[in-house]
C-alpha positions in Angstrom: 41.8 6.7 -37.7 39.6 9.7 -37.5 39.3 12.1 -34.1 35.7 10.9 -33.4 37.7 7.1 -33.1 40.5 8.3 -31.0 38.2 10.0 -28.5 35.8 7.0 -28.0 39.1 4.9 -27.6 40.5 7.1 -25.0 36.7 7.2 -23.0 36.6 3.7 -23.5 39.9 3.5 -20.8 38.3 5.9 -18.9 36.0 2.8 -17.3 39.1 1.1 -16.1 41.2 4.0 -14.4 38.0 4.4 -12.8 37.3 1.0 -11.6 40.4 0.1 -12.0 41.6 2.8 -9.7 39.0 1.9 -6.6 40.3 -1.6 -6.7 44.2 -1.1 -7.0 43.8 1.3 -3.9 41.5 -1.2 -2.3 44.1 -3.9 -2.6 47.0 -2.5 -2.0 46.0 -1.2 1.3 45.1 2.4 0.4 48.1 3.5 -1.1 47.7 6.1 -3.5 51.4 5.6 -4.9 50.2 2.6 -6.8 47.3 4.0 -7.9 49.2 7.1 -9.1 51.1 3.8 -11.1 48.7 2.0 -12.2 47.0 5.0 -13.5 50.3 6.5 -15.9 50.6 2.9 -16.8 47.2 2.8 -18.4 47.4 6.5 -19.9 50.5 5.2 -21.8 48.3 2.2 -23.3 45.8 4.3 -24.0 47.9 6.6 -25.7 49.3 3.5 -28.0 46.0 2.4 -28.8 44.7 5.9 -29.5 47.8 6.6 -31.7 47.8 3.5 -33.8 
């Protein structure tokens, strides 16, 4: 997989830790601990997708 692939997988999770982010804090009673969470949680995915 060439760079130009890896970085437009790793921008393509950027729309979820975005989103993602707003809502997890919105439903978890603005706690930013599981935000902090959910966000590592998806760098690690992205990291396996982009590594593949």
């Amino acid at each position: 997989m060439n760079i130009s692939r890896r970085l437009g997988t790793l921008v393509v999770f950027g729309v979820p830790a975005i989103i993602g982010g707003g809502i997890v804090y919105a439903l978890t009673g603005q706690n930013y601990v599981s935000v902090f969470a959910y966000e590592i949680l998806l760098i690690f995915v992205a990291i396996g997708f982009a590594g593949k």
